[in-house]
PDB file with SEQRES, HELIX, SHEET and CRYST1 records, atoms N, CA, C and O in Angstrom:
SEQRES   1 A   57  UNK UNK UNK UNK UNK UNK UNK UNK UNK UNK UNK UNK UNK          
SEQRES   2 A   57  UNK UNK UNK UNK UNK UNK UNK UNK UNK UNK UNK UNK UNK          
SEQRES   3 A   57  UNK UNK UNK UNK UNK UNK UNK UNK UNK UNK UNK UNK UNK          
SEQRES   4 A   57  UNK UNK UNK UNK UNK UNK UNK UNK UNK UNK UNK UNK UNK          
SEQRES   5 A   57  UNK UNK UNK UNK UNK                                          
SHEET    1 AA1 2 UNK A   9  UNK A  11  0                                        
SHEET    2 AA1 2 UNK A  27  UNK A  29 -1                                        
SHEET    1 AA2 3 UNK A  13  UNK A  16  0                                        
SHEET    2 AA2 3 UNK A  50  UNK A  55 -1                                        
SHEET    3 AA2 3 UNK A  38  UNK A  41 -1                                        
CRYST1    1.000    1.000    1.000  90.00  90.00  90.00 P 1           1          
ATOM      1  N   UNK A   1     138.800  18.342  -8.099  1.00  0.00           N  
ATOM      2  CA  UNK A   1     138.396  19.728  -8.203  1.00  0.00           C  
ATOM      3  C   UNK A   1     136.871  19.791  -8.209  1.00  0.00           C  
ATOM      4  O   UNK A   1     136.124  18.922  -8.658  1.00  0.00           O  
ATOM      5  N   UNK A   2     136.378  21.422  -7.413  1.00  0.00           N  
ATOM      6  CA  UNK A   2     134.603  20.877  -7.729  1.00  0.00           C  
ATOM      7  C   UNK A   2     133.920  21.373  -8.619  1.00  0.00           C  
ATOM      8  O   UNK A   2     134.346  22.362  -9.214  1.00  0.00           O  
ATOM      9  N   UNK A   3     133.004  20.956  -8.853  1.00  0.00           N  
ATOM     10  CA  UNK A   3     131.999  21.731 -10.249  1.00  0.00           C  
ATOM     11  C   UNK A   3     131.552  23.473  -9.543  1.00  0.00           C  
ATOM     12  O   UNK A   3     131.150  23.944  -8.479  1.00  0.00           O  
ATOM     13  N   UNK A   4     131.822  23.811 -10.515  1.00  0.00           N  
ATOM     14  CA  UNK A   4     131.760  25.591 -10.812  1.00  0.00           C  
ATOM     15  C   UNK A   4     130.147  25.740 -10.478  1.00  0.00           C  
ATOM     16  O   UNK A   4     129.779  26.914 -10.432  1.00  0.00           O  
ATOM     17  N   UNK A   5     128.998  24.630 -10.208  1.00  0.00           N  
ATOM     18  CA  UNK A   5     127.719  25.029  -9.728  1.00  0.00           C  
ATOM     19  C   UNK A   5     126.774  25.343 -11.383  1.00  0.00           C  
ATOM     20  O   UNK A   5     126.749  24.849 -12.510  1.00  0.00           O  
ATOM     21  N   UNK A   6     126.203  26.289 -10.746  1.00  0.00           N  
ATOM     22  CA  UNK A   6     125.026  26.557 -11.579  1.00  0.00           C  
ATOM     23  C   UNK A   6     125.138  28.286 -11.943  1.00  0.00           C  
ATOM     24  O   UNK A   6     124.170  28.973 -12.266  1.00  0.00           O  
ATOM     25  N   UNK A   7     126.078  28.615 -11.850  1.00  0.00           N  
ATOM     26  CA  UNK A   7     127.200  29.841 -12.070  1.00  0.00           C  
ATOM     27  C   UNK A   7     126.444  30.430 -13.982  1.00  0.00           C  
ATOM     28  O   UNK A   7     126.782  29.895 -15.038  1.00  0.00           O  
ATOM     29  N   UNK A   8     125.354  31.693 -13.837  1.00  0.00           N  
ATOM     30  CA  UNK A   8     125.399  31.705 -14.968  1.00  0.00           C  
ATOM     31  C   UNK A   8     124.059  30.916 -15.519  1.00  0.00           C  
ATOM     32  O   UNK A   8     123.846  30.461 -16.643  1.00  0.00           O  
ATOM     33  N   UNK A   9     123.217  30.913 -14.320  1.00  0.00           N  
ATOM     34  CA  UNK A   9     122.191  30.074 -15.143  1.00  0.00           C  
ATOM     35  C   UNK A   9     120.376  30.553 -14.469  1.00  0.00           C  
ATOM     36  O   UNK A   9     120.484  31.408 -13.591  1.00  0.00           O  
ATOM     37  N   UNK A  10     119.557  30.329 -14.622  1.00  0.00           N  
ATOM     38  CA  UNK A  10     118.667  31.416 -13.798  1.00  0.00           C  
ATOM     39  C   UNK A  10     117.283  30.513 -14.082  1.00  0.00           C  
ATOM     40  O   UNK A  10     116.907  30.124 -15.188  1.00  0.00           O  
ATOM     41  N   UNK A  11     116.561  30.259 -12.666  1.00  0.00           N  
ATOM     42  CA  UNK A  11     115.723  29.509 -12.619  1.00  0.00           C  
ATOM     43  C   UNK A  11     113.964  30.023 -13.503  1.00  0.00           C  
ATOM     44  O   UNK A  11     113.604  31.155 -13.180  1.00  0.00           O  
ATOM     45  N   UNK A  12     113.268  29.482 -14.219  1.00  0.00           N  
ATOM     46  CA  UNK A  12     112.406  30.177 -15.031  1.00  0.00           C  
ATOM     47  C   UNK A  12     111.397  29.306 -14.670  1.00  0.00           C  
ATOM     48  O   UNK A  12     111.701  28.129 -14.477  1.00  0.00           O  
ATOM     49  N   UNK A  13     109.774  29.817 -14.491  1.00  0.00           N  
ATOM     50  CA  UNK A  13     109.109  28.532 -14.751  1.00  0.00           C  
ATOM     51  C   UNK A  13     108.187  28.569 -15.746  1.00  0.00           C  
ATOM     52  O   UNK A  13     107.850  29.660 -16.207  1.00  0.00           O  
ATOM     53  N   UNK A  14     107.620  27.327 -16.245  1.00  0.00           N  
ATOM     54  CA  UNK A  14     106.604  27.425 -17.491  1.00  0.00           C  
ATOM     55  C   UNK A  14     105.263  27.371 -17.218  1.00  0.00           C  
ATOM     56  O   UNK A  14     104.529  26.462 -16.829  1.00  0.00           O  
ATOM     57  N   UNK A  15     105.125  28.271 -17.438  1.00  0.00           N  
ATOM     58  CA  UNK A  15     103.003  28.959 -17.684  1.00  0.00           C  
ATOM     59  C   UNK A  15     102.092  28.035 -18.594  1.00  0.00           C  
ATOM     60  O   UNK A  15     102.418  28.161 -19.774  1.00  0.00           O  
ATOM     61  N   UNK A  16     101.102  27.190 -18.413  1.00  0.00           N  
ATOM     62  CA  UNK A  16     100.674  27.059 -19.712  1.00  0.00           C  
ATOM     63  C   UNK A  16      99.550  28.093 -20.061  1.00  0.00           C  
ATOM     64  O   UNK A  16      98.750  28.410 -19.180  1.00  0.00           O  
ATOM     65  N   UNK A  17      99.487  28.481 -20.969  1.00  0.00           N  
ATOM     66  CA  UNK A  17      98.955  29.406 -21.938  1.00  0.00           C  
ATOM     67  C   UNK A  17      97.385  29.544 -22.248  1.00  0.00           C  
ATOM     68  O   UNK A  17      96.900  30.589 -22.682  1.00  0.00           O  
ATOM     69  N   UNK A  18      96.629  28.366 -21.978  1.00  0.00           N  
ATOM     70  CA  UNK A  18      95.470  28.591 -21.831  1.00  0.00           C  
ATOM     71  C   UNK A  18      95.065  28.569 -20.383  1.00  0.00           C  
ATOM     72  O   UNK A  18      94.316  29.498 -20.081  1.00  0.00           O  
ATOM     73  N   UNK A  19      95.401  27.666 -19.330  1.00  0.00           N  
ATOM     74  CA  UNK A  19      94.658  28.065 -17.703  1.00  0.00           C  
ATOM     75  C   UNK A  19      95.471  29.321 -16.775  1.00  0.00           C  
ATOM     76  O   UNK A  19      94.988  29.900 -15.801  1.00  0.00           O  
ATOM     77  N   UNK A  20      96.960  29.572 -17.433  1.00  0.00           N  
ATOM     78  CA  UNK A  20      97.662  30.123 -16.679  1.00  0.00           C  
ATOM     79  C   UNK A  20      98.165  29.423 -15.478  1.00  0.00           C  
ATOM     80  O   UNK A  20      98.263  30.198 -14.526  1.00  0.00           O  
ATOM     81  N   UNK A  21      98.513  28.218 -15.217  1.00  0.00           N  
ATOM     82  CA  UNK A  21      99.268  27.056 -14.231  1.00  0.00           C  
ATOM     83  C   UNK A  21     100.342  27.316 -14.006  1.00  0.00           C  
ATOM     84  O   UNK A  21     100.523  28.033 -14.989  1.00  0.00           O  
ATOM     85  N   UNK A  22     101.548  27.335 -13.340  1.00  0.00           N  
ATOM     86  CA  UNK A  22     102.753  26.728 -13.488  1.00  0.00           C  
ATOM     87  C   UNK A  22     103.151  25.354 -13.036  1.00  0.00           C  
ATOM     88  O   UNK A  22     103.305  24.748 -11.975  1.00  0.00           O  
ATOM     89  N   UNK A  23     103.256  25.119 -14.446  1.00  0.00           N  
ATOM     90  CA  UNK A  23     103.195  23.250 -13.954  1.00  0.00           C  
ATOM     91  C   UNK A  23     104.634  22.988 -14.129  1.00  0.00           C  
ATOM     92  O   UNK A  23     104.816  21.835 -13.741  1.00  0.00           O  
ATOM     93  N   UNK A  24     105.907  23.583 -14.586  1.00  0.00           N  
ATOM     94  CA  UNK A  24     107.207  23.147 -14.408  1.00  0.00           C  
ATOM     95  C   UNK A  24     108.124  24.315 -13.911  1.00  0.00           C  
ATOM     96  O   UNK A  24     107.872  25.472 -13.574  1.00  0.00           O  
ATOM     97  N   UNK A  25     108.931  23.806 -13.965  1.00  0.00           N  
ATOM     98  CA  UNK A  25     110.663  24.662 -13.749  1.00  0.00           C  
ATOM     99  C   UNK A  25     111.196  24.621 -14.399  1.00  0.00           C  
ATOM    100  O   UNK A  25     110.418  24.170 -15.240  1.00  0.00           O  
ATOM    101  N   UNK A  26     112.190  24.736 -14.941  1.00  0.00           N  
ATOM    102  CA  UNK A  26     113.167  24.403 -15.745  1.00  0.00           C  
ATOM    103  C   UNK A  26     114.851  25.933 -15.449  1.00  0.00           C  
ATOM    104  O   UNK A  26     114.545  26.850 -14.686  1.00  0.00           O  
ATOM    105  N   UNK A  27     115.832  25.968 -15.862  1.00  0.00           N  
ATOM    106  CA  UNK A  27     116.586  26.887 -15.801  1.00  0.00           C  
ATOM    107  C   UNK A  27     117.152  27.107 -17.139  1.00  0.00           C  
ATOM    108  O   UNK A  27     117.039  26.270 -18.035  1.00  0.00           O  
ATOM    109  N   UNK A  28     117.824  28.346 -17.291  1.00  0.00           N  
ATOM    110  CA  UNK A  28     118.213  28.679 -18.940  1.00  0.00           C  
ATOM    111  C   UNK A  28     119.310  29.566 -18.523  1.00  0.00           C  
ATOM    112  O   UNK A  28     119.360  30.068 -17.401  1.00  0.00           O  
ATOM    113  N   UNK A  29     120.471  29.810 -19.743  1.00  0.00           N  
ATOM    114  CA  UNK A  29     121.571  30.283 -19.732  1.00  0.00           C  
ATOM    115  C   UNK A  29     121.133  31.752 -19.467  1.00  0.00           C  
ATOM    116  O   UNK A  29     120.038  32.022 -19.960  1.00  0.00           O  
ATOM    117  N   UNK A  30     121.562  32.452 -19.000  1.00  0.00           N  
ATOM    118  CA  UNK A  30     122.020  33.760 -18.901  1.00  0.00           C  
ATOM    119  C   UNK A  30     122.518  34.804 -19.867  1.00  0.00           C  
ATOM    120  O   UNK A  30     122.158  35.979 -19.941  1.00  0.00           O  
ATOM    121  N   UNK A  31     123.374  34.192 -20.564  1.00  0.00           N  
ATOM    122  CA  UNK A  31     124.698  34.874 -21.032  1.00  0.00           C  
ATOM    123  C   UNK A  31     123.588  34.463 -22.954  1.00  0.00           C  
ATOM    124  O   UNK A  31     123.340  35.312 -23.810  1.00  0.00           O  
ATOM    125  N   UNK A  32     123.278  33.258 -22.995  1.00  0.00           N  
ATOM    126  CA  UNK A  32     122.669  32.892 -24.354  1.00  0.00           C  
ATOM    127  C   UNK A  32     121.237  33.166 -24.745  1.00  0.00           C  
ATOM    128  O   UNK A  32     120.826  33.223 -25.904  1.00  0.00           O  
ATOM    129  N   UNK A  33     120.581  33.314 -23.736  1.00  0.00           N  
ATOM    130  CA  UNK A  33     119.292  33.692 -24.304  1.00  0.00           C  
ATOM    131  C   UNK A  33     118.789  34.711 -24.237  1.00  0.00           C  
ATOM    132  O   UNK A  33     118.631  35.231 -23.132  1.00  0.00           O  
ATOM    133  N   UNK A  34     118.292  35.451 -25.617  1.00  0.00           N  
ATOM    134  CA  UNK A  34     117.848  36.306 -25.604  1.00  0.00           C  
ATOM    135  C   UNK A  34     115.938  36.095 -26.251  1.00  0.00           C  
ATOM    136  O   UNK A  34     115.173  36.988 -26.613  1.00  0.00           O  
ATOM    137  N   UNK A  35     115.689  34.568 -26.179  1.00  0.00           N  
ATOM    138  CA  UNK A  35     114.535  34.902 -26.327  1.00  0.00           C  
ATOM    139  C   UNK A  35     114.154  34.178 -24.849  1.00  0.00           C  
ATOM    140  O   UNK A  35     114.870  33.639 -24.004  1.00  0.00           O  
ATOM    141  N   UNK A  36     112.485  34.449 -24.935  1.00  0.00           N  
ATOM    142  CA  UNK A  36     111.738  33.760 -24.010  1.00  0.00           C  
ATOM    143  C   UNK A  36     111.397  32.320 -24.901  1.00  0.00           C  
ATOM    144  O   UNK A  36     111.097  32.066 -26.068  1.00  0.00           O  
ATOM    145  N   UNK A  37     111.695  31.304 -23.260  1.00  0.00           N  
ATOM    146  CA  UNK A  37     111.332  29.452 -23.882  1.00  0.00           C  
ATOM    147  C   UNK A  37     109.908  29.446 -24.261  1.00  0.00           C  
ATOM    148  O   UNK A  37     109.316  30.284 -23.581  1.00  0.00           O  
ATOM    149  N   UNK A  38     109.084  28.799 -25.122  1.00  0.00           N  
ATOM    150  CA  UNK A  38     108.337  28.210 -24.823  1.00  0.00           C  
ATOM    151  C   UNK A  38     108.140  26.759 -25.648  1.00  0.00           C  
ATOM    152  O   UNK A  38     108.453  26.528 -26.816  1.00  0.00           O  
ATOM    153  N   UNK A  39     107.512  25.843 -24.656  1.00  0.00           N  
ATOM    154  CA  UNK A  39     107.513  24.250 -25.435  1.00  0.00           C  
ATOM    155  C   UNK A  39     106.333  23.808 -25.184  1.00  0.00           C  
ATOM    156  O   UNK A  39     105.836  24.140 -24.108  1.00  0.00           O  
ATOM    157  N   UNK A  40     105.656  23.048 -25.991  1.00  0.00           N  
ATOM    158  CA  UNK A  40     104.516  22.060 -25.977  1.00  0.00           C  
ATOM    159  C   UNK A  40     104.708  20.437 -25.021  1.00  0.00           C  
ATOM    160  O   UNK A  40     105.113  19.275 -25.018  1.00  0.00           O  
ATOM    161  N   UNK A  41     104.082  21.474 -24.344  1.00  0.00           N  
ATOM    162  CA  UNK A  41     103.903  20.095 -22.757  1.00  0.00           C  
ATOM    163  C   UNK A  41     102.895  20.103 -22.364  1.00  0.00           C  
ATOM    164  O   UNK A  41     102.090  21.004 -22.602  1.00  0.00           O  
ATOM    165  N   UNK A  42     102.607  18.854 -21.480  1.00  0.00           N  
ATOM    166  CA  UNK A  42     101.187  18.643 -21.115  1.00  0.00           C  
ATOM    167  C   UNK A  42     100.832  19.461 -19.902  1.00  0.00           C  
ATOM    168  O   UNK A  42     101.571  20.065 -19.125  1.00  0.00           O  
ATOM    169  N   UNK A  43      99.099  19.295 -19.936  1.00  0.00           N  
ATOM    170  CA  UNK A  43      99.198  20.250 -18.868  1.00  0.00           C  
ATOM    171  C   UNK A  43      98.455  19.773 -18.074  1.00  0.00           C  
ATOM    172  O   UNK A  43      97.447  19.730 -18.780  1.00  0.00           O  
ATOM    173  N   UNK A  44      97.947  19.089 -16.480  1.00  0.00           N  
ATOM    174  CA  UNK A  44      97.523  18.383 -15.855  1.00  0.00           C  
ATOM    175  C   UNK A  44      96.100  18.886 -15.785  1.00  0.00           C  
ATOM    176  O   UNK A  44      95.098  18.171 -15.806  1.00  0.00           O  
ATOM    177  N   UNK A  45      96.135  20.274 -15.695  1.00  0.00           N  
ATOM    178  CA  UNK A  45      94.559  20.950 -15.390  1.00  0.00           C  
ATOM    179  C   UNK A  45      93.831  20.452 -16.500  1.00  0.00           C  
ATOM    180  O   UNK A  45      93.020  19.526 -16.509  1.00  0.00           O  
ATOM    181  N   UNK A  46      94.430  21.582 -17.969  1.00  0.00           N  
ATOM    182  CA  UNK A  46      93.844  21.455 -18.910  1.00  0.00           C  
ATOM    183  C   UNK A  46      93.572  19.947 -19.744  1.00  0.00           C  
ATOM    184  O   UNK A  46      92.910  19.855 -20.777  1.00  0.00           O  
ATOM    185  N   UNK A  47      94.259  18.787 -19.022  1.00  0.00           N  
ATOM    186  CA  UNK A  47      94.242  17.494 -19.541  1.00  0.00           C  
ATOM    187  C   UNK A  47      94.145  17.332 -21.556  1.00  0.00           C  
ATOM    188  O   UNK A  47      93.290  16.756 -22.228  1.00  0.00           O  
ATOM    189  N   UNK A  48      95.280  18.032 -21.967  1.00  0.00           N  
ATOM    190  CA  UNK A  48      95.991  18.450 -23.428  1.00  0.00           C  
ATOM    191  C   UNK A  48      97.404  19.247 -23.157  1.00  0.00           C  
ATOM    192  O   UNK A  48      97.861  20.064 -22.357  1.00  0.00           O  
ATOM    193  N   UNK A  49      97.913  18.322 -24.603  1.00  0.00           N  
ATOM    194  CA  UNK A  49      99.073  19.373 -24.453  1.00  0.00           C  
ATOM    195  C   UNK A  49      98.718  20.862 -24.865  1.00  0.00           C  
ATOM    196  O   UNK A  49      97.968  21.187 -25.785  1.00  0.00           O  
ATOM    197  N   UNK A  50      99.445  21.751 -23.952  1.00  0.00           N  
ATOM    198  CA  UNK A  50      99.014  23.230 -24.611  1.00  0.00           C  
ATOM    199  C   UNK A  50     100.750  24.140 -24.904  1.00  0.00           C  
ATOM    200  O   UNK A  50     101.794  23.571 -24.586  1.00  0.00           O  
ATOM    201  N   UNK A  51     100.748  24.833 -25.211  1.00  0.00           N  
ATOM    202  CA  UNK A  51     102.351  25.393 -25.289  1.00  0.00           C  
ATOM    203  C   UNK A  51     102.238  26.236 -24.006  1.00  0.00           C  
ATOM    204  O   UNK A  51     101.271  26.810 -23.504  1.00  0.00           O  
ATOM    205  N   UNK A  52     103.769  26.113 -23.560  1.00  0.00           N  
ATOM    206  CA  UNK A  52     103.719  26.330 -21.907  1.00  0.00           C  
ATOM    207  C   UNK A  52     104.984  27.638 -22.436  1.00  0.00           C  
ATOM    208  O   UNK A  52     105.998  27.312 -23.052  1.00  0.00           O  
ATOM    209  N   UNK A  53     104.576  29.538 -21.942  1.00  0.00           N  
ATOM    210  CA  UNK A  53     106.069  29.875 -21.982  1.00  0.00           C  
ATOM    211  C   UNK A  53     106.485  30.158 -20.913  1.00  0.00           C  
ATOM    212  O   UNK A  53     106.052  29.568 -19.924  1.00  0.00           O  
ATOM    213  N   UNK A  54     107.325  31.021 -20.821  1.00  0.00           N  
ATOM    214  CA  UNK A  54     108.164  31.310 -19.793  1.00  0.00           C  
ATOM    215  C   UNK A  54     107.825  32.683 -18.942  1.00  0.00           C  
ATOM    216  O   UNK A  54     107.434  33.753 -19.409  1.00  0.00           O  
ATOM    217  N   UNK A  55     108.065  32.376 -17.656  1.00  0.00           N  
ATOM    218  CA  UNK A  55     107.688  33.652 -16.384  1.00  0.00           C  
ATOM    219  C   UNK A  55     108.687  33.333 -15.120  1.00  0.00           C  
ATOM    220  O   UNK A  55     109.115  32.371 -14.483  1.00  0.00           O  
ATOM    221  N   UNK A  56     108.764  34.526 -15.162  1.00  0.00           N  
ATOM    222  CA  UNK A  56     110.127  34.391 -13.794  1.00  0.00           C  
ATOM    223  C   UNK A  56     109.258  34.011 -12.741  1.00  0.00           C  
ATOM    224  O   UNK A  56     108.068  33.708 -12.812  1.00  0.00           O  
ATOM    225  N   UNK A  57     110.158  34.079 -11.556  1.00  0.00           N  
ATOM    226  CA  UNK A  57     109.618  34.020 -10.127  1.00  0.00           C  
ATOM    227  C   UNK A  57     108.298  34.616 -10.038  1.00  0.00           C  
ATOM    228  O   UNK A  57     107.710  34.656  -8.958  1.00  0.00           O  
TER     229      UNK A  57                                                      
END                                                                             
């Protein structure tokens, strides 16, 4: 049988917060989140981690 996909899930990418970059992707539930992600990742420009949140397309 095949996998049901990505059914329910919605592509987001992460901003970091001080240069304004988008240095990742990532995807998040649909149906479960009601906040916006944000995580402490590095950031290539700013060469530090900075907290990166979330912006659609």
């Amino acid at each position: 049988m095949a996998k049901a996909g990505k059914k329910g899930r919605e592509d987001v990418f992460l901003e970091c917060s001080e240069c304004k970059n988008r240095n990742y992707r990532t995807s998040k539930s649909t149906r479960d989140a009601t906040k916006k992600l944000a995580f402490k990742k590095y950031c290539e420009f700013c060469r530090k981690h900075t907290e990166h949140k979330e912006k659609k397309k």
